[in-house]
ZABAKE-284837 format. One line per field, with one value per atom (N, C-alpha, C, CB): residue number from 1; residue in three letters; z, x, y. Coordinates in pm, 1 decimal. Glycine has a CB too. Layout:
BEGIN
k	(NUM, ...) $
r	(ALA, ...) $
w	(Z, ...) $
u	(X, ...) $
v	(Y, ...) $
This chain:
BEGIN
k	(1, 1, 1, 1, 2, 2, 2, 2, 3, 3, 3, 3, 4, 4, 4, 4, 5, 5, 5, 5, 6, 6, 6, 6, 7, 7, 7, 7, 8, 8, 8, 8, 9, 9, 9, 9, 10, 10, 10, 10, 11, 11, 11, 11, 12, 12, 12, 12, 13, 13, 13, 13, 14, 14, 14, 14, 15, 15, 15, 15, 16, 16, 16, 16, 17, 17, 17, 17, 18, 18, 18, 18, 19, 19, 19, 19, 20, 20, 20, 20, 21, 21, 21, 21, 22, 22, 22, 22, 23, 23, 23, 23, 24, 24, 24, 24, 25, 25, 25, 25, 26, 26, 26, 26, 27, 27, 27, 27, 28, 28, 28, 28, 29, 29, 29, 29, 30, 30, 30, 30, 31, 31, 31, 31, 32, 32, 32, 32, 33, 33, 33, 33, 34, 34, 34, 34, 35, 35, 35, 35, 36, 36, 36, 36, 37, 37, 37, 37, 38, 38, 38, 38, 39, 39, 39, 39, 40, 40, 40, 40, 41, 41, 41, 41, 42, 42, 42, 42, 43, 43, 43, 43, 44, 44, 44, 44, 45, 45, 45, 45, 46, 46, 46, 46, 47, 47, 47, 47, 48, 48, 48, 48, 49, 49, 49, 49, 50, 50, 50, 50, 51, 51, 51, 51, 52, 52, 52, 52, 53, 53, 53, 53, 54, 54, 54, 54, 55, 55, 55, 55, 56, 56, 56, 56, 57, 57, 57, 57, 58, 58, 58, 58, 59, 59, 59, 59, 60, 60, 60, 60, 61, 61, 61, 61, 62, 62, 62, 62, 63, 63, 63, 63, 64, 64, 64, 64, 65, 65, 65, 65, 66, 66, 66, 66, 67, 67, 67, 67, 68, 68, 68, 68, 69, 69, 69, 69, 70, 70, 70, 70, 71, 71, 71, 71, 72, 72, 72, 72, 73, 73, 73, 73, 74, 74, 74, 74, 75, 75, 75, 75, 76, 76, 76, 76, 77, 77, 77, 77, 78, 78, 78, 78, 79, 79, 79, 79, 80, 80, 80, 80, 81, 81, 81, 81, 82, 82, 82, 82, 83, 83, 83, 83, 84, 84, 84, 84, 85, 85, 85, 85, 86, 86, 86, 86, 87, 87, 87, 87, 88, 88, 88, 88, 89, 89, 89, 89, 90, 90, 90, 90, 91, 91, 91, 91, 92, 92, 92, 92, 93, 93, 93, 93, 94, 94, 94, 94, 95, 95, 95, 95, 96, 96, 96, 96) $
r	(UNK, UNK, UNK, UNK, UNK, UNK, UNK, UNK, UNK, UNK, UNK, UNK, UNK, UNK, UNK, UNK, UNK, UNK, UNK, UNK, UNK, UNK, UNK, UNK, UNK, UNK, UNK, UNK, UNK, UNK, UNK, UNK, UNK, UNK, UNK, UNK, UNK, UNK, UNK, UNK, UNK, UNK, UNK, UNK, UNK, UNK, UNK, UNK, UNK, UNK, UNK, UNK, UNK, UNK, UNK, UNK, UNK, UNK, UNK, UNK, UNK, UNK, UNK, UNK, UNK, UNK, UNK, UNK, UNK, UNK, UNK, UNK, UNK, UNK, UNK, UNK, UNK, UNK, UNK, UNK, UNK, UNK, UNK, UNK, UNK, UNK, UNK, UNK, UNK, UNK, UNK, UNK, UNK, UNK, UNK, UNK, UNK, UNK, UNK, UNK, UNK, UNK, UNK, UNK, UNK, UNK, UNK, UNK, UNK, UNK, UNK, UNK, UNK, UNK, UNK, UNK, UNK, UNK, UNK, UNK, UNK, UNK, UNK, UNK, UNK, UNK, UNK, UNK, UNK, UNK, UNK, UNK, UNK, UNK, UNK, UNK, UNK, UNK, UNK, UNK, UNK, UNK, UNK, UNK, UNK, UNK, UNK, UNK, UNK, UNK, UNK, UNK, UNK, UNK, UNK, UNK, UNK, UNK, UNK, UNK, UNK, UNK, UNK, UNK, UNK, UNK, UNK, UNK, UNK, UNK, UNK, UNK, UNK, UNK, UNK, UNK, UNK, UNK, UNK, UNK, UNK, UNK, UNK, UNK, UNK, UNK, UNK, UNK, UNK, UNK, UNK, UNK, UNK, UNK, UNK, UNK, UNK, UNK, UNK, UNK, UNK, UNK, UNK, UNK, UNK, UNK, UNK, UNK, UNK, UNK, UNK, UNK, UNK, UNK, UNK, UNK, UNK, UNK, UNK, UNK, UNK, UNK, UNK, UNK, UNK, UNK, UNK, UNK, UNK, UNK, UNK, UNK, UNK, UNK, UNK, UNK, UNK, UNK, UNK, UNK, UNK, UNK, UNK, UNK, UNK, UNK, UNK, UNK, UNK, UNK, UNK, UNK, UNK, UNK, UNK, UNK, UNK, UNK, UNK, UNK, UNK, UNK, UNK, UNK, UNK, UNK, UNK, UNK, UNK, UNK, UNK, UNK, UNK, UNK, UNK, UNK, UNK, UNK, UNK, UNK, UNK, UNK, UNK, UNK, UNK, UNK, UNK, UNK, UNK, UNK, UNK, UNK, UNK, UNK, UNK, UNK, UNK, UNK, UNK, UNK, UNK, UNK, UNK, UNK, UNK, UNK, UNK, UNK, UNK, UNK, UNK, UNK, UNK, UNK, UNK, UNK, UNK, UNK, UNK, UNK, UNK, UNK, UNK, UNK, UNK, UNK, UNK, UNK, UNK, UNK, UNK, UNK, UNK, UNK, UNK, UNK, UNK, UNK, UNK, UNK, UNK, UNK, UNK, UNK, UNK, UNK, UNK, UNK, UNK, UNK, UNK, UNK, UNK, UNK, UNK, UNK, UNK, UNK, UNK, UNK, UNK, UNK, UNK, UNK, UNK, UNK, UNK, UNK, UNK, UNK, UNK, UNK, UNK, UNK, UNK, UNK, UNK, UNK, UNK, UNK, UNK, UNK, UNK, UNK) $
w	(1466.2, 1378.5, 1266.4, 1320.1, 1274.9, 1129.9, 982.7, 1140.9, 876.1, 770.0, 648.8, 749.4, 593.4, 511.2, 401.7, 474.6, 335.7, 231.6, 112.7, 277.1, 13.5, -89.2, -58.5, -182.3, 27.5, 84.8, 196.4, 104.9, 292.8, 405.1, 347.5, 517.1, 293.6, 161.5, 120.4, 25.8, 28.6, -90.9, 58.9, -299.0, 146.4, 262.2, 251.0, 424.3, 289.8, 411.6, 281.8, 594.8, 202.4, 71.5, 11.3, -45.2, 63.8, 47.8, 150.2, 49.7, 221.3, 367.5, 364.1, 554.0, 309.4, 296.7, 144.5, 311.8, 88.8, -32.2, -134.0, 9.4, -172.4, -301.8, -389.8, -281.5, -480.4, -620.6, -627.2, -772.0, -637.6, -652.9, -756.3, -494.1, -845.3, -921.3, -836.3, -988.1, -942.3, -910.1, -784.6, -1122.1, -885.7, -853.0, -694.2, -951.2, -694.0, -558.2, -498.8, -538.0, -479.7, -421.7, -348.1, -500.6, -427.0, -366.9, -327.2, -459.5, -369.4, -288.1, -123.8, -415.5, -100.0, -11.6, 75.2, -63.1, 9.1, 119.3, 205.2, 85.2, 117.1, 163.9, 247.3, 16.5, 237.4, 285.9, 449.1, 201.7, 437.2, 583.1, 671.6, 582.5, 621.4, 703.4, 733.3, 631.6, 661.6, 714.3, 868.0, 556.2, 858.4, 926.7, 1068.7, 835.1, 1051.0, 1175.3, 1186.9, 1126.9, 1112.2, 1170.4, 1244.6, 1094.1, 1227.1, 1309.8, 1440.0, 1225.7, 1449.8, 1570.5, 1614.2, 1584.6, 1600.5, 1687.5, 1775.6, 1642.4, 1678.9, 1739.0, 1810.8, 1663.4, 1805.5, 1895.8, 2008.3, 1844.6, 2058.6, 2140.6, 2238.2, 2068.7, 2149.3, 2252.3, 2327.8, 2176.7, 2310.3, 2380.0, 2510.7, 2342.1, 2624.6, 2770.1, 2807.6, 2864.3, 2818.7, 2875.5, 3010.3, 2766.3, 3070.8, 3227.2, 3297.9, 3318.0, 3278.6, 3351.2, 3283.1, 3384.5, 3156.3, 3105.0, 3161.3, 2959.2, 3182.6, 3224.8, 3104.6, 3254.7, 3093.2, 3010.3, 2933.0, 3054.7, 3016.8, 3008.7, 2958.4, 3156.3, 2915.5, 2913.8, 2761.2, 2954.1, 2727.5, 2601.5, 2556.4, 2603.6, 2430.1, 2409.5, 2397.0, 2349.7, 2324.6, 2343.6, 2488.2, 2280.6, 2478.2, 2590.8, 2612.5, 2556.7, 2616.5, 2617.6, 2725.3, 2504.4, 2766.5, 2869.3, 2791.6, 3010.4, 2889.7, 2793.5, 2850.5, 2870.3, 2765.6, 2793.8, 2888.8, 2612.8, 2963.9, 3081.1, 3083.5, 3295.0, 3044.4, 3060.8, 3192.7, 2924.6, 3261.9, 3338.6, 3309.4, 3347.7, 3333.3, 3328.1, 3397.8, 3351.0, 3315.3, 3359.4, 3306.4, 3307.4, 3350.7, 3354.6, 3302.1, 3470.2, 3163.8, 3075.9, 3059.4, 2951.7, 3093.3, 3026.1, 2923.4, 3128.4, 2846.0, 2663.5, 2568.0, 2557.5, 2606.6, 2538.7, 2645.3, 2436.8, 2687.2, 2778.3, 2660.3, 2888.8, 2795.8, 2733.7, 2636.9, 2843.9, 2687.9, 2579.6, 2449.9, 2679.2, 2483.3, 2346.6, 2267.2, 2377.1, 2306.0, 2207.6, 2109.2, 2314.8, 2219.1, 2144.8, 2056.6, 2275.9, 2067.4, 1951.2, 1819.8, 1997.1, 1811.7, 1672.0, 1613.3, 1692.0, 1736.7, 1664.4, 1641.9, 1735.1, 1560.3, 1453.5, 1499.6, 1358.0, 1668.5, 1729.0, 1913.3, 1632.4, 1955.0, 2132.3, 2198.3, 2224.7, 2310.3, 2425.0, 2531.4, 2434.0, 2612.1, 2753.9, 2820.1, 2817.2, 2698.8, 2712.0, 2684.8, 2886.4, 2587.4, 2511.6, 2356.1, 2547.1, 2264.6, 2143.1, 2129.4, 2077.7, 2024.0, 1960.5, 1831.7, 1914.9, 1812.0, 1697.4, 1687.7, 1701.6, 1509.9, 1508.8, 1567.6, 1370.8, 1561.3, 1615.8, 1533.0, 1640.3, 1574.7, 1504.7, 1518.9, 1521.2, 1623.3, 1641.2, 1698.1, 1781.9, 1634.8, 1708.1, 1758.8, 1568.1) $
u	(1800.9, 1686.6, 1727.7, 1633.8, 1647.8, 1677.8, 1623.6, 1584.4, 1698.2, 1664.0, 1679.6, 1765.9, 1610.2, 1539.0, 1630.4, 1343.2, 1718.6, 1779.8, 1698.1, 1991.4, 1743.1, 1708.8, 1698.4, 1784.1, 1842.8, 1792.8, 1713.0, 1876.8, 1708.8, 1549.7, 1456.8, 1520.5, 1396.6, 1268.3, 1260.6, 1286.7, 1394.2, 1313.4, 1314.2, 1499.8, 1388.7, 1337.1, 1205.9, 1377.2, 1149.1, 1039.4, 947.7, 1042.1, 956.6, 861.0, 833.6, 916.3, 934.6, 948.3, 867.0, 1082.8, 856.4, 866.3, 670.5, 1006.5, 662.6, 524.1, 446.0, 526.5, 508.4, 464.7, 419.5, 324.0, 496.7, 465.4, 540.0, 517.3, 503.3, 605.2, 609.6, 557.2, 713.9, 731.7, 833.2, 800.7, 812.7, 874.2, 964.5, 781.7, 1046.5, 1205.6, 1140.8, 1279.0, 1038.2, 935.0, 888.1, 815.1, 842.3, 749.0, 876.2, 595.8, 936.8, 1075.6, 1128.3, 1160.0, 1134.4, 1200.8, 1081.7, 1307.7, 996.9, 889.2, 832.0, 736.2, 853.0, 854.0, 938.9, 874.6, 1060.6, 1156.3, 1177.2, 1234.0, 1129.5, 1109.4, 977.3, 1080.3, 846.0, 763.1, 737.9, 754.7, 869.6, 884.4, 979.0, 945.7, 1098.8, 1169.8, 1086.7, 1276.0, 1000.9, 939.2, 813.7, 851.8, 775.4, 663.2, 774.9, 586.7, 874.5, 1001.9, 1044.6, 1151.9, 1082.6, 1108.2, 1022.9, 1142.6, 879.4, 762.5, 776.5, 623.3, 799.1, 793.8, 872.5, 795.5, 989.1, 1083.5, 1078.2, 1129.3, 991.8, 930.9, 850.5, 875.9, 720.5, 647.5, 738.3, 641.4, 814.5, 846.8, 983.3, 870.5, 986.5, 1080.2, 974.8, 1197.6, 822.6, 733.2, 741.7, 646.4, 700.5, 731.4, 532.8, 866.9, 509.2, 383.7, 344.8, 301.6, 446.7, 461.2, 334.8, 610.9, 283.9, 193.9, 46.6, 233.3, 35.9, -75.4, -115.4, -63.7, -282.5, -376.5, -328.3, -530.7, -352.5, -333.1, -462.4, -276.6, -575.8, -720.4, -812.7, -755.4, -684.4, -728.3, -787.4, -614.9, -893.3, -956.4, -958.9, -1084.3, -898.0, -877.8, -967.3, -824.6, -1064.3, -1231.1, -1285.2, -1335.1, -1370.3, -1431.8, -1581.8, -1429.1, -1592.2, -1689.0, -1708.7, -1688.5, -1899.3, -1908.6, -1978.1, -2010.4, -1925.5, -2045.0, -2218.9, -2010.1, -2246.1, -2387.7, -2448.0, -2475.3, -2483.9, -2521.1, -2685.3, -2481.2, -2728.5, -2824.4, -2871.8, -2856.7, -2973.5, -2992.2, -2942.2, -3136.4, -2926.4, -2931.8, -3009.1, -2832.1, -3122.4, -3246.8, -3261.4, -3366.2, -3283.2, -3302.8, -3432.3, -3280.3, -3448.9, -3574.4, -3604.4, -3571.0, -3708.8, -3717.0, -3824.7, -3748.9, -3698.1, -3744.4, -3806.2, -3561.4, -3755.1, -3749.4, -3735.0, -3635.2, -3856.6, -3808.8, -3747.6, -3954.4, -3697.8, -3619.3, -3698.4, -3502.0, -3798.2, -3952.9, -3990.8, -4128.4, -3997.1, -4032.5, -3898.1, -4093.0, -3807.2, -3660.7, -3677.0, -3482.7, -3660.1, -3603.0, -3777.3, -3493.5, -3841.2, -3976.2, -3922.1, -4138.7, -3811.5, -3725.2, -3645.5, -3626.0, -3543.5, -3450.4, -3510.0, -3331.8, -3397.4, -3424.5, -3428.1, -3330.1, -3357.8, -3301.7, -3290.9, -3119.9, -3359.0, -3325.2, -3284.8, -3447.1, -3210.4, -3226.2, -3225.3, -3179.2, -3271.7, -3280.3, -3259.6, -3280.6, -3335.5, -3348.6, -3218.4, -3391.2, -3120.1, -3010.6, -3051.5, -2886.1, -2962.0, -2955.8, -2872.6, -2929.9, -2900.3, -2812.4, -2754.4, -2932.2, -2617.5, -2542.1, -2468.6, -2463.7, -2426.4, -2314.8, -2204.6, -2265.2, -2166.0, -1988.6, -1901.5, -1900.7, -1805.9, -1717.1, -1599.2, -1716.9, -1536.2, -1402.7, -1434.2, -1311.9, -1390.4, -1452.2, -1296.3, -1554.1) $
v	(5579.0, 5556.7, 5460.9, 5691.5, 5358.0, 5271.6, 5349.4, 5108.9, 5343.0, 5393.2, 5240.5, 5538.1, 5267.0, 5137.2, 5185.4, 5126.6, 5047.5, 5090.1, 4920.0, 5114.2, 4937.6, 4841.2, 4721.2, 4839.0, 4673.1, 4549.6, 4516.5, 4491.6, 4577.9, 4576.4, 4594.0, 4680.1, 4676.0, 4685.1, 4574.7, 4774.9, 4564.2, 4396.7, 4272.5, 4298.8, 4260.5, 4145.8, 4154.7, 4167.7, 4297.3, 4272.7, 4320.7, 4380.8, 4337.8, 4281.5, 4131.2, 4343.4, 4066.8, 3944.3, 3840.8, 3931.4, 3911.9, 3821.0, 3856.9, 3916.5, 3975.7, 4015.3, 3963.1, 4183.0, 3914.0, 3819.3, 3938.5, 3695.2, 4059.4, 4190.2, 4133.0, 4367.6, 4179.8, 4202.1, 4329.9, 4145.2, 4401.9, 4591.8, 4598.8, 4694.2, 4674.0, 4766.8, 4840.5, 4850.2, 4860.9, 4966.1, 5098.5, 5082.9, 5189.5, 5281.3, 5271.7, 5252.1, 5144.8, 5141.4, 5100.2, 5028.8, 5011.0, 4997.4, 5081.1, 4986.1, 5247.1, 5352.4, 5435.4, 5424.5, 5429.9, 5513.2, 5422.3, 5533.6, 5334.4, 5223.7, 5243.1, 5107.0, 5243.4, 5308.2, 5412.6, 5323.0, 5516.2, 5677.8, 5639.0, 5816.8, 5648.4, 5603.4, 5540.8, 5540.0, 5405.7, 5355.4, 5447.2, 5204.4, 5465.7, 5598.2, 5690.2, 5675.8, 5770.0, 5882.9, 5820.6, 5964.1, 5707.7, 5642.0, 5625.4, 5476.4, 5580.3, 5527.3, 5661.3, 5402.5, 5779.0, 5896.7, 5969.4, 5964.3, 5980.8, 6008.2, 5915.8, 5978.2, 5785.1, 5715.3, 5757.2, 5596.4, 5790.6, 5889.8, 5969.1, 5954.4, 6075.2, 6210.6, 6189.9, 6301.4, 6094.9, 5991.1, 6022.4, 5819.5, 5948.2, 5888.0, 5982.1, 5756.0, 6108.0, 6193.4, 6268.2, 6306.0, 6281.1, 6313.5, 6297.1, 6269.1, 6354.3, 6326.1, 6331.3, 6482.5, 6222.9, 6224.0, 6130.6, 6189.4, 6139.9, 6079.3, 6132.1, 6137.4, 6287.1, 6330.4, 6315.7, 6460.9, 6255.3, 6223.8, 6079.7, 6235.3, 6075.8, 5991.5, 5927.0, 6032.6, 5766.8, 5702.2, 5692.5, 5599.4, 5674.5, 5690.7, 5849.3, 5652.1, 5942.0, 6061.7, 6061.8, 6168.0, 6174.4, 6196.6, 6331.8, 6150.7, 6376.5, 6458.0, 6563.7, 6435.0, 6507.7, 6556.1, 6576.4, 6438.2, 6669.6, 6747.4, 6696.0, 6910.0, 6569.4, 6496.9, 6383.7, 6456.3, 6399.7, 6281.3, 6146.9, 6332.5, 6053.2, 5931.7, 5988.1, 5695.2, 5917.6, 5939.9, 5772.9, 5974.4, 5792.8, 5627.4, 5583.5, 5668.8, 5532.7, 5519.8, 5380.7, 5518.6, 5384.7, 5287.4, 5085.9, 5322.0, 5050.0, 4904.6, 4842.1, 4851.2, 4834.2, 4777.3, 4624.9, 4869.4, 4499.5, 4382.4, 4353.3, 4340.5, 4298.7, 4289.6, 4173.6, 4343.9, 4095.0, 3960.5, 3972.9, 3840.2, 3967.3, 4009.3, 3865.8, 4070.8, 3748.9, 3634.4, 3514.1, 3643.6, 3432.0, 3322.7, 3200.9, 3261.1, 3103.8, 3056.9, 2900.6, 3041.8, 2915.5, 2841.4, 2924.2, 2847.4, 3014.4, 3095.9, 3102.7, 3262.1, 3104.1, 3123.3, 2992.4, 3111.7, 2855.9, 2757.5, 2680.6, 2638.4, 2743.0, 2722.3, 2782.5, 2818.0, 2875.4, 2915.3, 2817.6, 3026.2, 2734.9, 2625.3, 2511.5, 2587.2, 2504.2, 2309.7, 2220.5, 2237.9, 2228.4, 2107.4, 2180.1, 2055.9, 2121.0, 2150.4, 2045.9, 2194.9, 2018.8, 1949.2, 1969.3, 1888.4, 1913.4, 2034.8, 2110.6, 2042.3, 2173.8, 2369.0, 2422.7, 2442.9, 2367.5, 2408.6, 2401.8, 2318.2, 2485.5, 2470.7, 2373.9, 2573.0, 2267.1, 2106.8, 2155.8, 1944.6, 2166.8, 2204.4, 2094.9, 2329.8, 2099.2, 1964.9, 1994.4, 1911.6, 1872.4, 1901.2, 1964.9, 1769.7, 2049.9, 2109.1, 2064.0, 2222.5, 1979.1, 1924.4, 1730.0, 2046.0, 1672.8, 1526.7, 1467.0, 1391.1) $
């Protein structure tokens, strides 16, 4: 297990653009060890026999049909834009 001492802290405070006090410094430190000591424990877990896809909750989705609507033709849409051309929306360029 890596344990974060003063100089890994002030790096990767550095590297992360903070200014920290003495205070946060050492509360920072304690802080990331305890987060990397949990990944530890994480990870002596044996879940070979868990679905990767599994949910802990006891719940179904709910599905509803997929029904095909013609909600908006494509004449009535472009009577909204500023600018059409055949039967596309005309935007400026963004890269020339």
């Amino acid at each position: 297990m890596i344990e974060f001492n003063k100089k890994i802290t002030l790096k990767l405070a550095k590297l992360s653009r903070l200014s920290l006090s003495n205070s946060q410094l050492e509360n920072l430190e304690k802080d990331l060890t305890s987060i990397l000591s949990f990944i530890d424990q994480l990870k002596e877990i044996n879940t070979d026999s868990i679905d990767p896809t599994s949910n802990s909750l006891d719940q179904n989705l709910i599905l509803r049909d997929d029904l095909a609507e013609d909600v908006l033709s494509n004449e009535k849409l472009l009577q909204n834009v500023p600018e059409s051309e055949l039967g596309f929306f005309v935007v400026p360029k963004v890269i020339e």
